[in-house]
Biopython code that builds the backbone (N, CA, C, O; Angstrom):
import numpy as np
from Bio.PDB.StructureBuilder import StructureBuilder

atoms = [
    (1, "UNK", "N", (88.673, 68.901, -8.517)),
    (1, "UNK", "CA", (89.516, 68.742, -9.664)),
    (1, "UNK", "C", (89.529, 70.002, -10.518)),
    (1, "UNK", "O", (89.971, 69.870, -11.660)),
    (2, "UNK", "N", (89.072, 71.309, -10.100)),
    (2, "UNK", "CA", (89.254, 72.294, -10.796)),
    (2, "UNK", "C", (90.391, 73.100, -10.815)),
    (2, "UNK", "O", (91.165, 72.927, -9.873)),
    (3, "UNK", "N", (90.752, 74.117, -11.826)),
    (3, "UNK", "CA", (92.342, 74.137, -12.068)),
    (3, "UNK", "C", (91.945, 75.622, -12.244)),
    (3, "UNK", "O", (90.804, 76.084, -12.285)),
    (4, "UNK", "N", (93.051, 76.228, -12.333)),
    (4, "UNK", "CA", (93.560, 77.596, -11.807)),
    (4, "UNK", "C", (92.942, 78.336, -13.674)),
    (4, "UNK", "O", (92.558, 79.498, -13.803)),
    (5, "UNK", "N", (93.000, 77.455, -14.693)),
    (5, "UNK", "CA", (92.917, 77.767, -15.781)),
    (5, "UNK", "C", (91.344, 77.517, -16.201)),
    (5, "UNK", "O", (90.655, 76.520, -15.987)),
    (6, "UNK", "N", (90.936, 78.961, -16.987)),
    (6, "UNK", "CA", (89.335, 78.447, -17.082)),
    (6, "UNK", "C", (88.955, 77.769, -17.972)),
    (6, "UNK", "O", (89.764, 77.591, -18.882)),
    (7, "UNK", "N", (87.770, 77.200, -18.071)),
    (7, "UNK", "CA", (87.415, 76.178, -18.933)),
    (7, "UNK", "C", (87.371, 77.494, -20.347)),
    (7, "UNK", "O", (87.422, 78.715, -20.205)),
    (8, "UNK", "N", (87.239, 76.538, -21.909)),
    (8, "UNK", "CA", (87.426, 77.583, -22.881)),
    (8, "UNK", "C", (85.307, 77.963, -23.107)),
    (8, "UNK", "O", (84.238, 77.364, -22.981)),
    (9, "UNK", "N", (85.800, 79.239, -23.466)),
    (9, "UNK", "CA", (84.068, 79.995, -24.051)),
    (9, "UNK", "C", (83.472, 78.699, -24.677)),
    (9, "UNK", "O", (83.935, 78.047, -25.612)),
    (10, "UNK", "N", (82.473, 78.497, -24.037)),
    (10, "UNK", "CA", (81.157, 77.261, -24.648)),
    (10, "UNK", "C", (81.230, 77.632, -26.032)),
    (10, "UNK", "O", (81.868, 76.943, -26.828)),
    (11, "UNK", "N", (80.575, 78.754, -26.401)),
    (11, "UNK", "CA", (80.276, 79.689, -27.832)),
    (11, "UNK", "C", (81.222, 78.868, -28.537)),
    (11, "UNK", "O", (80.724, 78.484, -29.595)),
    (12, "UNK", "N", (82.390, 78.450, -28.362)),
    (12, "UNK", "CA", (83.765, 78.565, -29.440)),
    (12, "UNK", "C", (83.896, 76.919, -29.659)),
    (12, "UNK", "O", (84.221, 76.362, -30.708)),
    (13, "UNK", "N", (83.610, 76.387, -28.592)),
    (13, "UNK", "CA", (83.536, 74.520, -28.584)),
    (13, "UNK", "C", (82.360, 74.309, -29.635)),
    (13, "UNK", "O", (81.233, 74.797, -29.708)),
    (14, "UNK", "N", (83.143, 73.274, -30.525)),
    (14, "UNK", "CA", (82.629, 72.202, -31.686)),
    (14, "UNK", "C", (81.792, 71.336, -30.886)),
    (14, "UNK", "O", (82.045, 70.923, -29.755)),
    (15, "UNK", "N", (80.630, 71.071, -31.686)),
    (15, "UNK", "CA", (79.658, 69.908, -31.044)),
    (15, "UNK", "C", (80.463, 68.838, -30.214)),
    (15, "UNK", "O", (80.360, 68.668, -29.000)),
    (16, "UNK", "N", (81.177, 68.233, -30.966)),
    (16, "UNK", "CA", (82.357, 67.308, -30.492)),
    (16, "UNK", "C", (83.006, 67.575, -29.083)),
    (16, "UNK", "O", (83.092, 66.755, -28.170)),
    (17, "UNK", "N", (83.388, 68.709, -29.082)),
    (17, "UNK", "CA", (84.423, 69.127, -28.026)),
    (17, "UNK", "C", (83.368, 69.540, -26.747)),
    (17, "UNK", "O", (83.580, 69.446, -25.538)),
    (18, "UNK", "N", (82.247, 69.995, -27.406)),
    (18, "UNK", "CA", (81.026, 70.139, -26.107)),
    (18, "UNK", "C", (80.672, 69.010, -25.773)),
    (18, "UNK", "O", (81.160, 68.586, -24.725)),
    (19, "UNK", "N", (79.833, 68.238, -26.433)),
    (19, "UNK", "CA", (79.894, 66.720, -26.179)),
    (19, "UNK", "C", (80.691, 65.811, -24.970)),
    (19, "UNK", "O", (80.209, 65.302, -23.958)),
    (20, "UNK", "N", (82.110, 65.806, -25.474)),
    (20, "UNK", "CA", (82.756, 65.413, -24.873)),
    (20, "UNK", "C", (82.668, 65.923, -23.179)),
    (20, "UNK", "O", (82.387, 65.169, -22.248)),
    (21, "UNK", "N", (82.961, 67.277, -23.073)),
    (21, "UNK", "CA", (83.287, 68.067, -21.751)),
    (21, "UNK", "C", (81.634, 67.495, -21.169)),
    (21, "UNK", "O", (81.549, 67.252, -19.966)),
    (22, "UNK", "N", (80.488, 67.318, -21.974)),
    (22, "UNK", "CA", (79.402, 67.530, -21.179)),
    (22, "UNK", "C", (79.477, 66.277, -20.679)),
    (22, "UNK", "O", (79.229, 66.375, -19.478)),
    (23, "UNK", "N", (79.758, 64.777, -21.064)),
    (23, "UNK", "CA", (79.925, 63.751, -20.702)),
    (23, "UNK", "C", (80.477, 63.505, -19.443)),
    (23, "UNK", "O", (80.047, 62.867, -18.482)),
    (24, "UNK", "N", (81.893, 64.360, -19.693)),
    (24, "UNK", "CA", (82.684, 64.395, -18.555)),
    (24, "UNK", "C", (82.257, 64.758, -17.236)),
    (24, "UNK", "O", (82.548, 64.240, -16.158)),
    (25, "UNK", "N", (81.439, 65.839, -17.526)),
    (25, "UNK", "CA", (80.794, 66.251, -16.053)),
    (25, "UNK", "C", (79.686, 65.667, -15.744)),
    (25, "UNK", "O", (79.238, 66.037, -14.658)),
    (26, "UNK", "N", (78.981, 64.769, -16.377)),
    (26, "UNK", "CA", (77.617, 64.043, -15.765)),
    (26, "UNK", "C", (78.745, 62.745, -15.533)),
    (26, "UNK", "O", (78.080, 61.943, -14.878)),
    (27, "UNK", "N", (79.884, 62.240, -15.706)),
    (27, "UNK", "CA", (80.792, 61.256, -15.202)),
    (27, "UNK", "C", (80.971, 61.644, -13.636)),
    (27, "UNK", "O", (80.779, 60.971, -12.623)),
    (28, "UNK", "N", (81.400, 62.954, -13.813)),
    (28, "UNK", "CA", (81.993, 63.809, -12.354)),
    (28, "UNK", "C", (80.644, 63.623, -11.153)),
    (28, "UNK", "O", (80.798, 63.424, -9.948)),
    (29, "UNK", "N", (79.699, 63.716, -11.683)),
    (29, "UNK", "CA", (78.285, 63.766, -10.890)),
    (29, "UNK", "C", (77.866, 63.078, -10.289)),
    (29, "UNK", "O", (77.303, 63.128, -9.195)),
    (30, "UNK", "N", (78.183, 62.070, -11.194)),
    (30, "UNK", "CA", (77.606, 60.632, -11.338)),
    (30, "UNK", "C", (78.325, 60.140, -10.105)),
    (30, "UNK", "O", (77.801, 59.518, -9.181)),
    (31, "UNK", "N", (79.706, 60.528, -10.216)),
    (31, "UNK", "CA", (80.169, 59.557, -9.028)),
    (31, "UNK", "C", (80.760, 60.520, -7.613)),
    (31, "UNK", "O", (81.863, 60.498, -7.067)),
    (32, "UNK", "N", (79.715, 61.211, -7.358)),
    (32, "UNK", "CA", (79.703, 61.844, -6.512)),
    (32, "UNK", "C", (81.048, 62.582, -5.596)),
    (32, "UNK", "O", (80.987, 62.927, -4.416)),
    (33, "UNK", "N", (81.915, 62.669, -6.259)),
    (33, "UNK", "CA", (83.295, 63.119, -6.006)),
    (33, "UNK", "C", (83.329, 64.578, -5.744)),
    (33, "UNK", "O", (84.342, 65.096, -5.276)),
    (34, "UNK", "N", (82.378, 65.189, -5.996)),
    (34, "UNK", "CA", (82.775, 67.045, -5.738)),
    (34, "UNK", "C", (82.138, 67.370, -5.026)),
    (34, "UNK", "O", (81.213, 66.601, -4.763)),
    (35, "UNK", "N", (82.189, 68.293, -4.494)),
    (35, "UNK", "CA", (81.459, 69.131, -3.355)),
    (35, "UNK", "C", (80.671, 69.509, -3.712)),
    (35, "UNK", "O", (80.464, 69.519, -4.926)),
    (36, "UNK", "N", (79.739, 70.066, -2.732)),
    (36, "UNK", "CA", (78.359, 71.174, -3.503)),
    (36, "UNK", "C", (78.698, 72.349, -4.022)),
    (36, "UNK", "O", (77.904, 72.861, -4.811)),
    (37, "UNK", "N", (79.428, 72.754, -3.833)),
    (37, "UNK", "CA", (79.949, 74.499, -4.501)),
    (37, "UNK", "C", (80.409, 73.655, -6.456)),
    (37, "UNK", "O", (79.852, 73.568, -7.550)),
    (38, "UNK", "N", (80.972, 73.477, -6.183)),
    (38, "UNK", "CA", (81.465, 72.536, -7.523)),
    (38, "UNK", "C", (80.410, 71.698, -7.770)),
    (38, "UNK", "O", (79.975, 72.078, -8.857)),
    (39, "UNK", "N", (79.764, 70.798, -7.395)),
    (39, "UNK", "CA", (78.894, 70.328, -8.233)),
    (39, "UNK", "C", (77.832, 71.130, -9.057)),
    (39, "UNK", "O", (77.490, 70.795, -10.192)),
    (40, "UNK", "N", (77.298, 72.311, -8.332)),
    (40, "UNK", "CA", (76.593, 73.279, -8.829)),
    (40, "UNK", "C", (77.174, 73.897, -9.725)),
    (40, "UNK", "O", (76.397, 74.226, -10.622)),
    (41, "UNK", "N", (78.266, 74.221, -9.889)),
    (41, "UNK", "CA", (79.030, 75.038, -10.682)),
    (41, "UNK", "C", (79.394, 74.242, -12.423)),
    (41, "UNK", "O", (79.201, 74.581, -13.590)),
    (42, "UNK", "N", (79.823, 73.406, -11.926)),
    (42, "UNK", "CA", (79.780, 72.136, -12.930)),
    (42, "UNK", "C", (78.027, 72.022, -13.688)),
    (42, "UNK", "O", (77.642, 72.558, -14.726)),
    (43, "UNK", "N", (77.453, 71.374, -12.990)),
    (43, "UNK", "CA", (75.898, 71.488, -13.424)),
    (43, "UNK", "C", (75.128, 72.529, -14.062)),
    (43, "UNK", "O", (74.008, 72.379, -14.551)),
    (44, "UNK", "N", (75.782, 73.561, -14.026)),
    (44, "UNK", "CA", (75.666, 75.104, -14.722)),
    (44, "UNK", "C", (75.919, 75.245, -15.606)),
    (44, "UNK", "O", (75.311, 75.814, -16.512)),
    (45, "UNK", "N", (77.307, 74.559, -15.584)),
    (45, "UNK", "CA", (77.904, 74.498, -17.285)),
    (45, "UNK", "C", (77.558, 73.627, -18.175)),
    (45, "UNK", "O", (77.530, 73.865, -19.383)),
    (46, "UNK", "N", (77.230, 72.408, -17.579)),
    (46, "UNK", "CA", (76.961, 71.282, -18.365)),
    (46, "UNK", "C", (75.615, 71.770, -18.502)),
    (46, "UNK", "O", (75.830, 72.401, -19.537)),
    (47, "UNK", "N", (74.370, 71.980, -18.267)),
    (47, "UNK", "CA", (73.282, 72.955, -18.816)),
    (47, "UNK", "C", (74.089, 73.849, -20.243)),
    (47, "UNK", "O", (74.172, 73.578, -21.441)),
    (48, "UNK", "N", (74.437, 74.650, -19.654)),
    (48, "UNK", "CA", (74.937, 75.876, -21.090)),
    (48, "UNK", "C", (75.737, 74.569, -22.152)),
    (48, "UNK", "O", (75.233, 74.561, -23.275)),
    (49, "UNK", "N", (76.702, 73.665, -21.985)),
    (49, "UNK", "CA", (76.819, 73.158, -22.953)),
    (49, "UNK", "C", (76.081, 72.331, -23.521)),
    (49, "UNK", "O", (76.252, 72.053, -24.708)),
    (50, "UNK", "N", (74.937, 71.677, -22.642)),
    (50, "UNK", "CA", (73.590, 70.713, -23.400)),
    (50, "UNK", "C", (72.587, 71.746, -24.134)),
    (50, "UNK", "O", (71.737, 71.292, -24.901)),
    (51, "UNK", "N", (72.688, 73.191, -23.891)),
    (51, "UNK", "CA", (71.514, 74.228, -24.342)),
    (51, "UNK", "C", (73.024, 74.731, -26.168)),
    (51, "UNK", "O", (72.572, 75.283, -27.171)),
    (52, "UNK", "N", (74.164, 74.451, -26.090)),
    (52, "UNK", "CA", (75.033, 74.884, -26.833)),
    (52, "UNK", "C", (74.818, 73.782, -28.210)),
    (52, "UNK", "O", (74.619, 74.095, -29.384)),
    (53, "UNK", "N", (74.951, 72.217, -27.523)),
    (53, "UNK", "CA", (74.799, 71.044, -28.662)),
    (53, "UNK", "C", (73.439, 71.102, -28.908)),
    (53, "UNK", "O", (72.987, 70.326, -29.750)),
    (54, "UNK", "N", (72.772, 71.796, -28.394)),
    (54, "UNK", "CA", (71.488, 71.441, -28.859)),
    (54, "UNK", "C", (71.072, 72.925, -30.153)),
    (54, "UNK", "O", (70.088, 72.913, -30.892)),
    (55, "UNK", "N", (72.020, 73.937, -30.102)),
    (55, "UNK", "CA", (71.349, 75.115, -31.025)),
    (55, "UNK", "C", (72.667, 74.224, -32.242)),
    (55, "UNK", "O", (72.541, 74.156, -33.464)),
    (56, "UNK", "N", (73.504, 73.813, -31.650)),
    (56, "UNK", "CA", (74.301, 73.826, -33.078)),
    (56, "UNK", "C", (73.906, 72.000, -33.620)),
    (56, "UNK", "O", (74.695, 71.454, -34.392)),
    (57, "UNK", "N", (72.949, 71.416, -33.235)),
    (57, "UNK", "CA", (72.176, 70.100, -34.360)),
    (57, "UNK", "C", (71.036, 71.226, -34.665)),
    (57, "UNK", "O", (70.620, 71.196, -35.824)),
    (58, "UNK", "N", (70.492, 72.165, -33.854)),
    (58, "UNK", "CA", (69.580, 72.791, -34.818)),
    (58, "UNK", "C", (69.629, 73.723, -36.097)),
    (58, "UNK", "O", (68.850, 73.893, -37.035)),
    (59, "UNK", "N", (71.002, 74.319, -35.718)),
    (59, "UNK", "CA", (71.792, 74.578, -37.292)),
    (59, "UNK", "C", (72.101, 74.115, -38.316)),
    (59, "UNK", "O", (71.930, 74.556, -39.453)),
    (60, "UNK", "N", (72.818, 72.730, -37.793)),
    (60, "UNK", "CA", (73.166, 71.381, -38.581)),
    (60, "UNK", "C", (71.490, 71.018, -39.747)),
    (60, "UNK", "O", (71.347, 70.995, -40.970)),
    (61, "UNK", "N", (70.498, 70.789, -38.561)),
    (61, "UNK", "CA", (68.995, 70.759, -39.483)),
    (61, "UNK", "C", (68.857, 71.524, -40.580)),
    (61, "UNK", "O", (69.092, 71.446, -41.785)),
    (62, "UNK", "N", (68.378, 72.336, -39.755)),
    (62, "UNK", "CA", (68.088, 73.474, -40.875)),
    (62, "UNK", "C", (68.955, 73.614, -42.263)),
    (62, "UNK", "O", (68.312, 73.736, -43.305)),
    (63, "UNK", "N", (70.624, 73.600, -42.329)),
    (63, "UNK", "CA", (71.284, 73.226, -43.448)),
    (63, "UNK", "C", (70.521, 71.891, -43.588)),
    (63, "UNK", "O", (69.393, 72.383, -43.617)),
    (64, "UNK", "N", (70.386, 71.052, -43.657)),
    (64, "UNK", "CA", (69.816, 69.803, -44.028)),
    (64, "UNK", "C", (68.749, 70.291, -45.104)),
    (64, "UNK", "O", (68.753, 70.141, -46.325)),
    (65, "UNK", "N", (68.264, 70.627, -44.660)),
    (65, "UNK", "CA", (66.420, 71.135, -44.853)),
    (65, "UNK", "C", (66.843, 71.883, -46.363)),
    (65, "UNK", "O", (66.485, 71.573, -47.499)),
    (66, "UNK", "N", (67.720, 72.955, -45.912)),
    (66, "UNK", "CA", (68.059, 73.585, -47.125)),
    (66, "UNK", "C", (68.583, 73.047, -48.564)),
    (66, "UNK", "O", (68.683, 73.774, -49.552)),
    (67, "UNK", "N", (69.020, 71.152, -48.523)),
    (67, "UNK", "CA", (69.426, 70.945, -49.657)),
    (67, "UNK", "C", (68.280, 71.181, -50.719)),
    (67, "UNK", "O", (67.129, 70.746, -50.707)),
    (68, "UNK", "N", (68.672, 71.681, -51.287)),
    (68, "UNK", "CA", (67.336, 71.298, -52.822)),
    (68, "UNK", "C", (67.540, 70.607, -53.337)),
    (68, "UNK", "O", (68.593, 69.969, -53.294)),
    (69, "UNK", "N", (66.547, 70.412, -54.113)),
    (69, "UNK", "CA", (66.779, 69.151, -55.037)),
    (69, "UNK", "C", (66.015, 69.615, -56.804)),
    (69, "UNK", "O", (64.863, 69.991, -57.018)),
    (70, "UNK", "N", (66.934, 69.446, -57.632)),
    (70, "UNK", "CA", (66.550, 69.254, -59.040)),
    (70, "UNK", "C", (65.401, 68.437, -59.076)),
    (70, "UNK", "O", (65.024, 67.658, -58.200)),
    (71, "UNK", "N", (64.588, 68.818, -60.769)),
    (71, "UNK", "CA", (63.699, 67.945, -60.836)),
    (71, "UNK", "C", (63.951, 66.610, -61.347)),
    (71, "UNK", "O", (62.985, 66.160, -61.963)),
    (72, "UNK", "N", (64.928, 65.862, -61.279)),
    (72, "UNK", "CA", (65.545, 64.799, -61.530)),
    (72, "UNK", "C", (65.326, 63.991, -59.866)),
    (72, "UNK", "O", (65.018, 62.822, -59.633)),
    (73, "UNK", "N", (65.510, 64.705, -59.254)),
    (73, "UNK", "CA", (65.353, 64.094, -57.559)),
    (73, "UNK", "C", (66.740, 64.507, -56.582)),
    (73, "UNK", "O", (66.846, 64.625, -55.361)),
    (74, "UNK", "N", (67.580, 64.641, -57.519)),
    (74, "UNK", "CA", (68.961, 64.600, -57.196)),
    (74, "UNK", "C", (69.603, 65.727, -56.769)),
    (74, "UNK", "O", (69.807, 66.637, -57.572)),
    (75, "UNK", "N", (70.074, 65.839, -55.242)),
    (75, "UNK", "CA", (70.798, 67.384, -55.050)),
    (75, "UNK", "C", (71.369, 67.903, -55.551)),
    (75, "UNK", "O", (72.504, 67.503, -55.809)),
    (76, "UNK", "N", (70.851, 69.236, -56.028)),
    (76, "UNK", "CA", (71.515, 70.311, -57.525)),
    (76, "UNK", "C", (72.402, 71.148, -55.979)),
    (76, "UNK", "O", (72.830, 72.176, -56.505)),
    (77, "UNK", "N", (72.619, 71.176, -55.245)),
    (77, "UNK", "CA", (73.268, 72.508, -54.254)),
    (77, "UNK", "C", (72.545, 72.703, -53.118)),
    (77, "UNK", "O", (71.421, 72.218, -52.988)),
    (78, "UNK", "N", (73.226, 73.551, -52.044)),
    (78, "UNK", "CA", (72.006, 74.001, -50.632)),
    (78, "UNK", "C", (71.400, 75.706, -51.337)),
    (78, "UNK", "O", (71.746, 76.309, -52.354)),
    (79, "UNK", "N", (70.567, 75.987, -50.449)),
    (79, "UNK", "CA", (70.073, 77.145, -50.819)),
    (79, "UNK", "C", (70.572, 78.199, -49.769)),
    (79, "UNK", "O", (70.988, 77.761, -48.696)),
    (80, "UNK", "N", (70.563, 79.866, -50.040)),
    (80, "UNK", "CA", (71.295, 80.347, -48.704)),
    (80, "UNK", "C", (70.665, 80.090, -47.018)),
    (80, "UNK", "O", (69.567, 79.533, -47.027)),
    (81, "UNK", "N", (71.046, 80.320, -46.039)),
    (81, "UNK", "CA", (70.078, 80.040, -45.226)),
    (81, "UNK", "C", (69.958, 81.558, -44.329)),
    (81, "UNK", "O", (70.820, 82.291, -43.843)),
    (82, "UNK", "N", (68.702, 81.615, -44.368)),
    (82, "UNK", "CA", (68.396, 82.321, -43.537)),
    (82, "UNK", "C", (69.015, 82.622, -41.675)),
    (82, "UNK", "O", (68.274, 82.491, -40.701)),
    (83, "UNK", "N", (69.841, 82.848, -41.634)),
    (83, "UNK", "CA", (69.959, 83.006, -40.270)),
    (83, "UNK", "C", (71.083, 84.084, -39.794)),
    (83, "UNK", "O", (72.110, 84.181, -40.466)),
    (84, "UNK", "N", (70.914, 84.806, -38.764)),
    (84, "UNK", "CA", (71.570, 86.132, -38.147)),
    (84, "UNK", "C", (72.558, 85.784, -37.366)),
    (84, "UNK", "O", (73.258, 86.581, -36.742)),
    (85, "UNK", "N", (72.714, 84.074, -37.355)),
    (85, "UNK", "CA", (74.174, 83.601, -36.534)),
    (85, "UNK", "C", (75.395, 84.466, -36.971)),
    (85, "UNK", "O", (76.505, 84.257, -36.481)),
]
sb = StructureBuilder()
sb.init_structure("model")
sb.init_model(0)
sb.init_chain("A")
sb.init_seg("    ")
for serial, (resi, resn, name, xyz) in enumerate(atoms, 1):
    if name == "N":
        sb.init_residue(resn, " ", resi, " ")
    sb.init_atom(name, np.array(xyz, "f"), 0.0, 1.0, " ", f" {name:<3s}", serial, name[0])
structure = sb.get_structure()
């Protein structure tokens, strides 16, 4: 089922849109429909996009982490975050 057009840069896919594609190919796997050249190839990617959702919830954290909080208890703002992304 692969097409003449390449899949888009992992880097550029939204959690969402990685998500989705990674689903799709443990669907593809799952039901044993592709060849070995393609299944490997597939399985490659779906790696890079499970190693992709997994740095961008660790971004997501870390903003988390960063809310502060007033001494009231109550979030006054985030703080900058440290990172070279």
């Amino acid at each position: 089922m692969m097409t003449g057009t390449p899949p888009p840069d992992i880097d550029t896919l939204s959690f969402e849109a990685a998500m989705a594609e990674l689903e799709g190919i443990v669907k593809r796997l799952e039901e044993g429909r592709v060849d070995l050249e393609e299944s490997i190839a597939i399985y490659e990617r779906g790696e890079a996009l499970k190693n992709h959702c997994e740095s961008l919830l660790r971004n997501a954290e870390a903003r988390i982490e960063k809310i502060s909080l007033g001494s009231d208890g109550k979030p006054r703002g985030v703080e900058p975050l440290d990172s070279s992304d």
